[in-house]
N, C-alpha and C positions, 0 to 999 in steps of 0.2 A: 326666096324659095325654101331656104333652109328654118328659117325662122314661122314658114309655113305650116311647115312636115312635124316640127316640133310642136308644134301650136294642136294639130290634129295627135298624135301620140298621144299629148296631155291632155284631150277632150275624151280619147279613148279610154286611158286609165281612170280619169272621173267617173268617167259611167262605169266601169267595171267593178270599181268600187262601191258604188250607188247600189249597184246590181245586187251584190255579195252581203250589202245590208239589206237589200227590201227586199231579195228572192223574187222569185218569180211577178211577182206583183209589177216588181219594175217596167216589166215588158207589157207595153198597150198591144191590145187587138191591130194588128195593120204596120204593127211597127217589127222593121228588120231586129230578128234576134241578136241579142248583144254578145259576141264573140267574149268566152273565156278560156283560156287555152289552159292546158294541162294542169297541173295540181289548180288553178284556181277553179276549174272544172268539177273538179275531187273535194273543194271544199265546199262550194255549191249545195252538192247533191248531199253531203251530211249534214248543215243548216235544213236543208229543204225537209230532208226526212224530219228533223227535230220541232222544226218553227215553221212549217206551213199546215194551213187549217185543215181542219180534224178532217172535211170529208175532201179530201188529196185522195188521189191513188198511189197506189206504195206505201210510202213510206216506213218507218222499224215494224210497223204489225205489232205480234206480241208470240214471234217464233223466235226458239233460244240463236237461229243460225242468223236469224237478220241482224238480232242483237248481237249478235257474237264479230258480225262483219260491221256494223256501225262501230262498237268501240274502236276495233282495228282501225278504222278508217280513220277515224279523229285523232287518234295516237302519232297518224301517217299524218299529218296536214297543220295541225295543231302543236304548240308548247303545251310542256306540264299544266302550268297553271288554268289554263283557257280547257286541257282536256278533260280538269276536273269542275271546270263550272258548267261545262256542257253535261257529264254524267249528271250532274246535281239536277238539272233542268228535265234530265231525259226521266228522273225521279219524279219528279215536280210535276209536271206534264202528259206525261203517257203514263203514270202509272206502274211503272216498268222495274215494281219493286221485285221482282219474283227473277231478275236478276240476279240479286246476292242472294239466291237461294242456291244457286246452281254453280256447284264447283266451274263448270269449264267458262262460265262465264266472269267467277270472280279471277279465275287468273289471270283475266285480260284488262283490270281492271286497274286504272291506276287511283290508289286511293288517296282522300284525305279525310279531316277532321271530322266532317259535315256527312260524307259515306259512312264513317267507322260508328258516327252515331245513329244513323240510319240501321246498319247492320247490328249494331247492338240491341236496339227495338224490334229488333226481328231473330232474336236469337233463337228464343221458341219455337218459331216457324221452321226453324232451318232443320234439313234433312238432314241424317248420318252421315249420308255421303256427303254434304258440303261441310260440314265442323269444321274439318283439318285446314281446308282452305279458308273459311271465315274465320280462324284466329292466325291464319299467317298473314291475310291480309291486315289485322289487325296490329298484330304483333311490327309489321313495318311500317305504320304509323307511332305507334309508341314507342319506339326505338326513335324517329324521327324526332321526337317530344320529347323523349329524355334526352338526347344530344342537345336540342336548341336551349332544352332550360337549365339540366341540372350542374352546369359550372356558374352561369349569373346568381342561382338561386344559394350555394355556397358558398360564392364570394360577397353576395350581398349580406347573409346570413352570418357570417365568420367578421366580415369588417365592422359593421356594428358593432358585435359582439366585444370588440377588441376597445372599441372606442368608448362602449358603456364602461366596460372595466377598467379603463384610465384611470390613474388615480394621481393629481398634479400634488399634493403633501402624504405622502405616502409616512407609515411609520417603517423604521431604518430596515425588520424583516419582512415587508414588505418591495422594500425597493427593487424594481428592475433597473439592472445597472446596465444592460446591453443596452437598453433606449434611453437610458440617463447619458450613459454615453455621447450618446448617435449626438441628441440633441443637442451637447454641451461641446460641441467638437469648436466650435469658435472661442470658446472661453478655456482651450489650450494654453498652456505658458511652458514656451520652450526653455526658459533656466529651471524650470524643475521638471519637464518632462512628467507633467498631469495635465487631470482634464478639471479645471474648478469646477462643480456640480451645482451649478447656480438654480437651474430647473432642473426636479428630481421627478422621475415617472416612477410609476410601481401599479400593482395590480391593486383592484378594489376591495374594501375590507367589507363588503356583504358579500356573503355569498348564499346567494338565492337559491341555488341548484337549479333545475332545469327552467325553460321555458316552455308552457303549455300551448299548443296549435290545437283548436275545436274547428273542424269546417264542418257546416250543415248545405249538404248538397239538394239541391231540388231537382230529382229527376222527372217532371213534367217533361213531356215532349218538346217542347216550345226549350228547350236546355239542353239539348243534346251536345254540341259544339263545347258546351262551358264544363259537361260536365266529365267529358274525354278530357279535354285538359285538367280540367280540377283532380281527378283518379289518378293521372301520371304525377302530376304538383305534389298532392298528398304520400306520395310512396317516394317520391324526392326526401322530402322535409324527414317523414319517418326512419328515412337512414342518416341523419345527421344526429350525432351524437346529442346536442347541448337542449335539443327539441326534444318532446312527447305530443305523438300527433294523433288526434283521434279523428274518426271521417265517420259520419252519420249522413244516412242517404235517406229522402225522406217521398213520400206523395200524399195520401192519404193513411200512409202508416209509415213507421220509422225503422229503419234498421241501422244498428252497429256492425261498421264493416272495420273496423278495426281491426279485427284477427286477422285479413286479408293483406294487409302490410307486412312487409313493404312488395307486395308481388304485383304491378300494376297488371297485368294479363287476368289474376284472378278478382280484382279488385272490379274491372269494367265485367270482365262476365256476372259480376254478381249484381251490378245494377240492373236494377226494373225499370229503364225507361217506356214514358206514358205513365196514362194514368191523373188523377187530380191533385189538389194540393193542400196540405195544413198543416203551414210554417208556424201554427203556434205550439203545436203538437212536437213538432220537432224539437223550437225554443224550450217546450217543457222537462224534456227527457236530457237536452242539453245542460240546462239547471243540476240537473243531476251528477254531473263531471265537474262543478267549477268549483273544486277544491281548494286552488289558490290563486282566487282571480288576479292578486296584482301581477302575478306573472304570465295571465292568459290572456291571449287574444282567441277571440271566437270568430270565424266568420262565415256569415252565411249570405249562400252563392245562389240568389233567386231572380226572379224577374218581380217579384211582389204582389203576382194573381191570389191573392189570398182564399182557399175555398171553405177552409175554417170561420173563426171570429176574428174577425180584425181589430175589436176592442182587447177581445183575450190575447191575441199576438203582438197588440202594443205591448199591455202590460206584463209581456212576459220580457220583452224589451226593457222594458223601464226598470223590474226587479235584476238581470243581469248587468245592468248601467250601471246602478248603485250598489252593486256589491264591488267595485274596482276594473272589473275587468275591462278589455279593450274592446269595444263590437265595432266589426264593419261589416257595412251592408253591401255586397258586391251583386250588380246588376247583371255581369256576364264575365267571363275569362272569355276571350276570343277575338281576332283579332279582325275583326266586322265595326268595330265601334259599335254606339250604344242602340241596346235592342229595344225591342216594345215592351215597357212593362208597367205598372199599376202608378201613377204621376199621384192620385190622391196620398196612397200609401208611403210614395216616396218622401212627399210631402209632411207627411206628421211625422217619419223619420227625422224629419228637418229641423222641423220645431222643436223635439227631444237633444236636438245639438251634434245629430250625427247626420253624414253626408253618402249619400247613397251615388257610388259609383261605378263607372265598367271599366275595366283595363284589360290591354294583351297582358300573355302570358309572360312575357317579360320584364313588362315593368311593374307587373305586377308582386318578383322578387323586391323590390327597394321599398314597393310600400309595406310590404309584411316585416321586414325589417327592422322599418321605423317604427312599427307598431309594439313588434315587442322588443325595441331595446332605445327607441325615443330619439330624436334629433330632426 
């Protein structure tokens, strides 16, 4: 009997589950409604509103109170993560951009990456009375992004650093004796009370001065994601001393935002997301800054929809290659893995000997690293 009652429970929570993914649909004509009790009731009805077909009765509409009790709801029923994929969708779907227009609607909102780019696209549009609230929303996403990246990207930045300047035959004013030390501690001799300095460290006798950082940002729509993180990354890097970082944002015309560092707040309000694309345009003006390519890396952060000439955008590739510098072709910063972008284009990248890739924003500190300081 006991093994019966169990057996029924666990046919009941299958189907409730069932239910909770196919929504209404679940339920045939003739068949007894499938009991969901309480909050599973609650989540229900905010799927339903969201993902049942367009001519439904109810559902969000497009009144700021519906929307305003939907967010709530999902906040109530849902984790952080799940609350922001359903915003994204309620985006995607209904239309329901006029949302972040509306102060008392951003308040309810919990943001992320994919929102903030969203709202940045729409800055224009935005009333007086929502500003204040569309850069706090903002502003606590980029706090978010400076906390997750800006100690990896320091430490990634700093240790390199340390390890290109090695220097294993150092000349004698040269020598660092605190790590001559460290390392020579085995080759102690306790009747004289030394350390024999058999491997001697010391700092490197070039000194290069700074390292140059160029990012060429594409702010196409289709970039949104990459290009919130790229804006916070670039205002990271430009407060590290040993860097000089320059951030050029590009569509169908180019701008230097350079002066906007290191303030990421002013930096994202000043991109133009949307719009088309001509990364060789960009490449050309970038030519312009590489003053001492052995010590530049440039990298430019697209999907590769080229709207320009794509012969003129190789070979502006090709004359930045040959002059030393490091180019990487970053497909996306985001932590989605790799997006949709131009496979032909990537491809002749390929051939020229460079490797057109996507990384999170974190591992994306070790490769900029290695790029400007090698290992």
């Amino acid at each position: 009997m006991a093994n019966q009652d169990q057996n029924t429970t666990d046919d009941a929570e299958h189907l409730r589950k069932w239910r909770l993914i196919l929504g209404q649909k679940a339920e045939q004509p003739g068949d007894a409604p499938i009991d969901l009790p309480g909050p599973l009731a609650g989540m229900d009805a905010t799927l339903e509103a969201l993902y049942a077909e367009q001519d439904r009765k109810g559902g969000l509409g497009h009144s700021s109170p519906n929307v305003n009790r939907w967010l709530g709801d999902i906040r109530k029923y849902f984790p952080t993560d799940t609350v922001q994929l359903l915003q994204r969708d309620a985006l995607d779907r209904l239309g329901l951009k006029q949302m972040l227009l509306e102060p008392e609607l951003l308040d309810t909102i919990e943001p992320d990456v994919h929102l903030i780019g969203t709202l940045l696209s729409l800055k224009n549009l935005l009333p007086d009375r929502s500003r204040e609230s569309a850069r706090a929303v903002v502003m606590k996403v980029v706090k978010q992004i400076e906390k997750q990246l800006k100690r990896p990207i320091e430490q990634a930045i700093s240790g390199r650093k340390r390890q290109h300047n090695r220097n294993r035959r150092p000349r004698p004013q040269d020598i660092d004796w605190n790590q001559t030390i460290r390392v020579n501690m085995k080759h102690y001799q306790p009747e004289y009370k030394t350390v024999l300095p058999v491997n001697l460290r010391g700092l490197s006798r070039s000194k290069t001065g700074l390292k140059h950082v160029i990012l060429l940002i594409d702010q196409s729509g289709s970039m949104a994601a990459s290009v919130v993180y790229a804006g916070v990354l670039s205002c990271i890097l430009a407060s590290i001393p040993a860097l000089k970082t320059h951030i050029i944002a590009f569509d169908t015309s180019v701008v230097d935002l350079t002066d906007q560092l290191p303030d990421p707040m002013e930096l994202l309000f000043a991109i133009q997301l949307g719009g088309g694309t001509d990364i060789g345009r960009a490449l050309r003006y970038a030519e312009q800054l590489n003053s001492a390519p052995q010590d530049t890396v440039m990298v430019l952060l697209s999907d590769l929809f080229e709207g320009g000439s794509v012969d003129g955008m190789l070979a502006s590739v090709r004359r930045l290659q040959q002059s030393g510098l490091t180019f990487l072709p970053l497909l996306a910063l985001s932590d989605e893995g790799a997006p949709a972008y131009d496979k032909e284009v990537a491809a002749q990248l390929s051939e020229m000997g460079l490797t057109p890739f996507a990384s999170t924003p974190g591992a994306f500190a070790e490769v900029l690293a290695k790029a400007l300081y090698g290992g």
